[in-house]
C-alpha positions in Angstrom: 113.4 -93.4 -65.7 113.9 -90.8 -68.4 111.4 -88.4 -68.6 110.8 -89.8 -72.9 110.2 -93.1 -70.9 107.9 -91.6 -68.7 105.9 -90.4 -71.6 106.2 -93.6 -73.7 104.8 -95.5 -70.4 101.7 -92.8 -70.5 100.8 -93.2 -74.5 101.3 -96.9 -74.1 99.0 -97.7 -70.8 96.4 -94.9 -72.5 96.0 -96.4 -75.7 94.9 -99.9 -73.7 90.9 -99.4 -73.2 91.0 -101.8 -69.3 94.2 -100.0 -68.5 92.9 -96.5 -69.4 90.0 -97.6 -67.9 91.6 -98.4 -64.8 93.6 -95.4 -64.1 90.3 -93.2 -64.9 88.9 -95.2 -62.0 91.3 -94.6 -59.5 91.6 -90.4 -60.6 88.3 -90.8 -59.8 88.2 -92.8 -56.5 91.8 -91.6 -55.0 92.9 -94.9 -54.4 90.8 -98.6 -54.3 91.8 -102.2 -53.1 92.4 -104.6 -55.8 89.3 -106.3 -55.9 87.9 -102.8 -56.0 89.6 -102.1 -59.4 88.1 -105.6 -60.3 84.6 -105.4 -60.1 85.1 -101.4 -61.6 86.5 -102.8 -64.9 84.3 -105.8 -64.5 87.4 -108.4 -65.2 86.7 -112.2 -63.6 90.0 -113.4 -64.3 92.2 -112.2 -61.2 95.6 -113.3 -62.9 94.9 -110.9 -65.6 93.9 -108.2 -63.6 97.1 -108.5 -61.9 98.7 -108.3 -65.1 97.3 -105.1 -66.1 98.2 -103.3 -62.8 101.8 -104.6 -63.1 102.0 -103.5 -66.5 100.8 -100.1 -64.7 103.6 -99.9 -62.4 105.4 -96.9 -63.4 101.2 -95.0 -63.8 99.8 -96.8 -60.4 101.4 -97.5 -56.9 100.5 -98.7 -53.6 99.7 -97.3 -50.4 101.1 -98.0 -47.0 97.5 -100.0 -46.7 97.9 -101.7 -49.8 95.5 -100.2 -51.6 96.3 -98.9 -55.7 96.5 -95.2 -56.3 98.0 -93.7 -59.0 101.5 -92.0 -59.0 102.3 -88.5 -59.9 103.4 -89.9 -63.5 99.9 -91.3 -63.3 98.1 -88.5 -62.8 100.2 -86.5 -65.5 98.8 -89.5 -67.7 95.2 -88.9 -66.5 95.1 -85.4 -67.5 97.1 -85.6 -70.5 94.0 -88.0 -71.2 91.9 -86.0 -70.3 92.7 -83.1 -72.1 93.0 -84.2 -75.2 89.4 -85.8 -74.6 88.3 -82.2 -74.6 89.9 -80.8 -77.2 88.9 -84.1 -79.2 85.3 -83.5 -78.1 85.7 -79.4 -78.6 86.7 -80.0 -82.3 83.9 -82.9 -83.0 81.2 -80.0 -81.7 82.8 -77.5 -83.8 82.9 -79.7 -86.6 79.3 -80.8 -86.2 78.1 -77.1 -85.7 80.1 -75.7 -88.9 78.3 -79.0 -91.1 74.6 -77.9 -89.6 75.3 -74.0 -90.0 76.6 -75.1 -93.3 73.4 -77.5 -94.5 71.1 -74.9 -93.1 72.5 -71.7 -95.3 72.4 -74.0 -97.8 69.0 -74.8 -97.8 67.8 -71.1 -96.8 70.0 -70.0 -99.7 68.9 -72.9 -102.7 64.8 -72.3 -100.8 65.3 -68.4 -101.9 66.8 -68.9 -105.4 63.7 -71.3 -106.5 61.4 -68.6 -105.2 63.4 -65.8 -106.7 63.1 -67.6 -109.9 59.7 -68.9 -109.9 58.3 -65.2 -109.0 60.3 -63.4 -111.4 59.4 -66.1 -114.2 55.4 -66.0 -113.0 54.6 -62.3 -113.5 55.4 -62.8 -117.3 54.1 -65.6 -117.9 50.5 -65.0 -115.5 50.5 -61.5 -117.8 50.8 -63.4 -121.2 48.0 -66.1 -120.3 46.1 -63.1 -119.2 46.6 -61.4 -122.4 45.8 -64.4 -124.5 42.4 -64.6 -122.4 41.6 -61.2 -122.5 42.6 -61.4 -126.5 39.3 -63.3 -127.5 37.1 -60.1 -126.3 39.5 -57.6 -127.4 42.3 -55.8 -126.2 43.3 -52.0 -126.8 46.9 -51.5 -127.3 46.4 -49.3 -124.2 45.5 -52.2 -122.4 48.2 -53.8 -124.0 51.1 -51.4 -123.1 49.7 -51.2 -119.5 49.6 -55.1 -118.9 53.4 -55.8 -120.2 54.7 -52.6 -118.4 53.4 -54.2 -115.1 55.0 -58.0 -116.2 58.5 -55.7 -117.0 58.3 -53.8 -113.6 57.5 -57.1 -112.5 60.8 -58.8 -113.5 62.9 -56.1 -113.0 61.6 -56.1 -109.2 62.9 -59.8 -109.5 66.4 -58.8 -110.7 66.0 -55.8 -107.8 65.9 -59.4 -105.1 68.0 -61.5 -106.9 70.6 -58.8 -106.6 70.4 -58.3 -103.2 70.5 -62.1 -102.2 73.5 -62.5 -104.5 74.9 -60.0 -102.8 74.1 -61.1 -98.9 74.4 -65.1 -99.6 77.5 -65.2 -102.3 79.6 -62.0 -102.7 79.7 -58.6 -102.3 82.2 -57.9 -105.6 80.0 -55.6 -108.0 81.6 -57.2 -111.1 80.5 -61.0 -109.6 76.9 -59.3 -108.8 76.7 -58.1 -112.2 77.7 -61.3 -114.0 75.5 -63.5 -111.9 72.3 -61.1 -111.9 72.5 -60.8 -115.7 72.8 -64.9 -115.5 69.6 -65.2 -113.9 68.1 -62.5 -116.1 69.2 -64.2 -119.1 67.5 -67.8 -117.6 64.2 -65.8 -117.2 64.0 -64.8 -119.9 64.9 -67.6 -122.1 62.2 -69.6 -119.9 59.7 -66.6 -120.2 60.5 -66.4 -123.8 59.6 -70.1 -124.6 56.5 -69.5 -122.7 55.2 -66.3 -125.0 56.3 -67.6 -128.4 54.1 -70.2 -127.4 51.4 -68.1 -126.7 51.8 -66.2 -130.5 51.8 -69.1 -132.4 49.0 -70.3 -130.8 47.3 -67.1 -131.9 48.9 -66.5 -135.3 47.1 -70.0 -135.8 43.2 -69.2 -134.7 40.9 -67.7 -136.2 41.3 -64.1 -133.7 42.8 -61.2 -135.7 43.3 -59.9 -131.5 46.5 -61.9 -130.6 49.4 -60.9 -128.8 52.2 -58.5 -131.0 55.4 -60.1 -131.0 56.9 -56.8 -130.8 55.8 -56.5 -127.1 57.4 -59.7 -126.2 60.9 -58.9 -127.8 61.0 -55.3 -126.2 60.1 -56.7 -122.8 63.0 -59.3 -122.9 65.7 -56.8 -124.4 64.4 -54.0 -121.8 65.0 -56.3 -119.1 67.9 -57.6 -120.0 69.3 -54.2 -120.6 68.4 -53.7 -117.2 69.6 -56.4 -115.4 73.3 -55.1 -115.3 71.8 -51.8 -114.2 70.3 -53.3 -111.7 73.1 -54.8 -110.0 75.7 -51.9 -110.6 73.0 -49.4 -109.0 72.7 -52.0 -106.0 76.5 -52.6 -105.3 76.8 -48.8 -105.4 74.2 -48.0 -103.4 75.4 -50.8 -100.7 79.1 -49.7 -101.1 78.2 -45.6 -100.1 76.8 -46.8 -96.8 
């Protein structure tokens, strides 16, 4: 027997489950009587097991006592087997760890970006319903300056994370960091926007002569979306000099 039918022999008795299953049996035991092998494999019909171990012939021999062990083409099968068991069950772990490390950066990652987002987009919009409040008992355009400097130091604190997440989750490229940070900026303050126009006309429509100056809200969402590229190209320099 050629050594390409010795490996056509292997492939073929491995790819039968009772055959594979035999020969697995008797690497395990060393060698077994027939009945042995029977009951192991749990097959009633002797005829067929007797079959099965013919069709084994060139993977399974017998002993001076009669007893089935396998050959040294057998045991080449068995390990061939087994190896590529391993290295079948070594790439379903890998696979399976790479899809869980995968689903759980993704989660961390889309968990962050809603709370980047929702804190950025709360410190205007808390300091605008604050304003409106505060607008029915008056309001000095101290006061006024003072509030929507904290809601623009605010936001800009929010680009200052964004930026840094962008950078740790997504990519280190400055130009990427840039485009993306100035993205979100742009989304805040669309959003933020929506949410202080609201607040005017709502005032430009009561009877207060105290509402909010429009003139705040358009400098705070220029100024920080001036800054938003700043933001990011200070950050990727900073992180690139160490």
């Amino acid at each position: 027997m050629t050594e390409a039918d010795e490996y056509d022999e292997i492939f073929a008795a491995l790819n039968h489950p009772l055959r594979r299953q035999i020969l697995l049996f008797l690497e395990e035991h060393g060698e077994a009587a027939f009945t042995q092998v029977q009951n192991a494999v749990g097959l009633k019909d002797t005829g067929l097991m007797s079959y099965h171990l013919k069709e084994l012939a060139p993977l399974v021999e017998q002993s001076e006592r009669g007893k089935y062990r396998l050959s040294e083409v057998g045991q080449a099968g068995v390990e061939l087997f087994q190896r590529v068991e391993r290295e079948r069950h070594g790439t379903r772990v890998t696979v399976r760890s790479e899809i869980e490390k995968w689903l759980g950066e993704t989660i961390v990652k889309s968990v962050l970006l809603v709370f980047l987002l929702g804190f950025t987009w709360s410190v205007p919009a808390t300091v605008d319903i604050f304003v409106s409040v505060q607008s029915f008992t008056g309001v000095s355009l101290f006061q006024l300056v003072g509030i929507f400097l904290v809601s623009f130091f605010g936001m800009v604190f929010g680009v200052v994370l964004f930026s840094v997440y962008y950078r740790h989750y997504h990519s280190k490229d400055a130009k990427a960091n840039i485009k993306y940070t100035t993205i979100f900026a742009a989304t805040i303050t669309i959003v933020s926007s929506l949410v202080f126009y609201q607040m005017y006309l709502f005032y430009a429509g009561s009877l207060t002569t105290s509402g909010i100056p429009w003139q705040f809200g358009v400098l705070r969402a220029v100024g920080f979306m001036a800054s938003a590229p700043a933001v990011a190209y200070a950050i990727s320099k900073v992180r690139r000099g160490r």
